[in-house]
N, C-alpha and C positions, 0 to 999 in steps of 0.2 A: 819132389815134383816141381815143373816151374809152374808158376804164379802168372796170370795174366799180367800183371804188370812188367816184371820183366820178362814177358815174351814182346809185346809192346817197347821195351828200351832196345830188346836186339835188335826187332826191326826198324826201330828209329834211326840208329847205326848203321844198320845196313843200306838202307833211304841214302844216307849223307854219304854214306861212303861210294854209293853207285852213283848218285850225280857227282860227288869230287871227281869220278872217276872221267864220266863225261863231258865234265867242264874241261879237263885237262883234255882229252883227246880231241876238244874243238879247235885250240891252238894249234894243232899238228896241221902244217903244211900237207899238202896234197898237190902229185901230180899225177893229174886227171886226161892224158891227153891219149887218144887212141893211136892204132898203128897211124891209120889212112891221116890223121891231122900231123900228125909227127913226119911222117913223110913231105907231107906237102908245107910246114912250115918249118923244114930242116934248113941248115945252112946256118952262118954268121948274121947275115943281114936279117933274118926275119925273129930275133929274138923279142923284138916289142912286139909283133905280131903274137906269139905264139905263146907270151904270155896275158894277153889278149882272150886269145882261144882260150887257155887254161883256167882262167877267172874265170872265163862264161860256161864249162863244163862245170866247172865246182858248185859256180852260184844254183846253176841247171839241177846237181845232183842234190842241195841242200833243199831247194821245198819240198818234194815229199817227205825227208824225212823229219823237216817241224809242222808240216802236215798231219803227219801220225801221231806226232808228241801233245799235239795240242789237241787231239782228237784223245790220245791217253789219257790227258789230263783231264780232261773234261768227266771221261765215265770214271777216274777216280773220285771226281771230287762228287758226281752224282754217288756214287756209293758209299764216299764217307759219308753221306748225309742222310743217307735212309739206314746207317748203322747210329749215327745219332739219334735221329727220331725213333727206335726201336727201343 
C-alpha cells in the first residue's frame, strides 16, 4: 500500500510539473485579434496599429485569468493551514 509520505512526494511532483507546465505556456505568443479588428486593421500599412490592438486584447484576456489564480491560491493556502492546525 502507499504511505502517506509518498502519496505526498507524488503530489509534490505533480505541483512542479503543472506549473513547469504553465510557466512554459506563458511565453507562447498569442494572436488574439478577432474577425471584425483584423478586417479593419488589414493591409501593409497598419501593422504597428494591429499589433497595438493585439497587445491590448491579450493584456485584456490575462486579468481574469490571474484573477482566478490568485484567488486559487489564496483558498489553497487557507486550507493548508487548517490541515496544519488539525
Amino acid at each position: 500500500m502507499y504511505t502517506k509520505n509518498k502519496i505526498q512526494k507524488a503530489n509534490s511532483k505533480l505541483q512542479k510539473m503543472f506549473f513547469g507546465i504553465c510557466i512554459f505556456l506563458i511565453g507562447i505568443s498569442a494572436n488574439a485579434q478577432c474577425a471584425m479588428c483584423r478586417a479593419a486593421l488589414g493591409g501593409d500599412s497598419n501593422t504597428k496599429k494591429a499589433e497595438a490592438v493585439n497587445d491590448g486584447i491579450v493584456y485584456l484576456m490575462v486579468i481574469p485569468y490571474l484573477l482566478v489564480l490568485i484567488i486559487g491560491y489564496l483558498i489553497y493556502r487557507m486550507y493548508s493551514k487548517k490541515k496544519k492546525a488539525v
